[in-house]
Each structure stands twice: as C-alpha cells, then as structure tokens.
C-alpha positions as CSV (number, residue, x, y, z in Angstrom):
1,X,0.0,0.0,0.0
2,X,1.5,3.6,-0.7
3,X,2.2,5.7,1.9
4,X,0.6,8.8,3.1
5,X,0.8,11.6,0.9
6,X,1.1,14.5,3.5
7,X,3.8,11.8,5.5
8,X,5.5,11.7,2.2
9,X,6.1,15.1,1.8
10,X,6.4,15.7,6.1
11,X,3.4,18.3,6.1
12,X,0.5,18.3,8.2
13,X,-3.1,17.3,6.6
14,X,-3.9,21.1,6.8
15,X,-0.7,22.8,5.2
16,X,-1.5,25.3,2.8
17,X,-0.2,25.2,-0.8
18,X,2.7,27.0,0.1
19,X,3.9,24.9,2.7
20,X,3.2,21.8,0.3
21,X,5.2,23.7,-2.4
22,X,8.0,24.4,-0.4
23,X,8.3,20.9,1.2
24,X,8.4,19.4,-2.3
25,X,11.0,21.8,-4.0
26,X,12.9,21.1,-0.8
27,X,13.1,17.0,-1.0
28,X,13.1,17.6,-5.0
29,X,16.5,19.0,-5.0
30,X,17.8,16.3,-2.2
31,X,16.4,13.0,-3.9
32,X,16.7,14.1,-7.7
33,X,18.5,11.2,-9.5
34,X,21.0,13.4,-11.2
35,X,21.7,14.9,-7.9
36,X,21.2,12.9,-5.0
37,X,23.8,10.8,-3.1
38,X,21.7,7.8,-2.8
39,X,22.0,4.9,-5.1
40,X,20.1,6.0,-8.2
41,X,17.7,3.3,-8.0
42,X,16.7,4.4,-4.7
43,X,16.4,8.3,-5.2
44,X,14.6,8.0,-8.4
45,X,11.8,5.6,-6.5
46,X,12.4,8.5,-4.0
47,X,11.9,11.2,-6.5
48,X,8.9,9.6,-7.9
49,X,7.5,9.0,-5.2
50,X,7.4,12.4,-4.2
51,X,6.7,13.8,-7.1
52,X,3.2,11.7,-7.2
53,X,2.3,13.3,-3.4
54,X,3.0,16.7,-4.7
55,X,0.6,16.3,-8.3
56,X,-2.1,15.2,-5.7
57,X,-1.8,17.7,-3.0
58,X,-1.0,20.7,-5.0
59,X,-4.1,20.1,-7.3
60,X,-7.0,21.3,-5.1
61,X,-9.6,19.2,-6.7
62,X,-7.5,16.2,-6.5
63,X,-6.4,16.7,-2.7
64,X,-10.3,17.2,-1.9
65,X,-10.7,13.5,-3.7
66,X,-7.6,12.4,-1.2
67,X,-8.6,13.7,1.7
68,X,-12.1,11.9,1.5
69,X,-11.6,8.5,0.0
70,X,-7.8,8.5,0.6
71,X,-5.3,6.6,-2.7
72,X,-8.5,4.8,-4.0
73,X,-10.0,8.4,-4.7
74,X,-7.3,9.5,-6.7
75,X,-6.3,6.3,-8.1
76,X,-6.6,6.8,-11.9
77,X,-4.6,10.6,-11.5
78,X,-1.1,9.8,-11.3
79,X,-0.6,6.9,-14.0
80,X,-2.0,4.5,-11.2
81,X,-4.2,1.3,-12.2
C-alpha cells in the first residue's frame, strides 16, 4: 500500500499550498537522481514517489478526492491502475 501523501512530503493534513510547495522543492533537489547521493535506483523511487504526493496535493480538486476517500480516490490521477 503507498504511503501517506502528507507523510510523504512531512506536512501536516492542513498545510496550505505553500507549505506543500516548499516541502516538495525542498526534498526535490535532495532526492533528484542526477543529484542525490543515494543509489540512483533508490532516489529515483524516491523522487517519484514524491513527485506523485506533490501532483495530488497541489491540485486542489484532486487533494479534496484524497482527503475523503484517501489513494482509492485518486487512483486513476497519477498513472496509477
């Protein structure tokens, strides 16, 4: 099972856009595969995995849909089958 967006991207379920923003440039830059120190298998699961909490909670209509029914809401908005 996937992990909690908001735990993902260490926010709190009632961070504003900013804060969601900020948290994803901020683990962006330390997991991006042509960057990070990790092996590049793990910072590219890393990277993607962050990068699917961030499409979710910085889409308002799409965090709504998380919020209420959780991954199974937004199942179909990330690539996800």
């Amino acid at each position: 099972m996937p992990r909690d967006y908001y735990e993902v991207l260490g926010v709190a379920k009632d961070a504003s856009q900013d804060d969601i923003k900020k948290a994803y440039r901020q683990l962006a830059k330390k997991y991006h595969p042509d960057v990070s120190t990790e092996e590049k298998e793990v910072a590219e699961a890393k990277f993607k995995e962050i990068s699917e909490a961030y499409e979710i909670l910085s889409d308002p209509e799409k965090r709504k849909l998380y919020d209420q029914y959780g991954h199974e809401g937004v199942k179909n908005s990330f690539g996800q089958d």
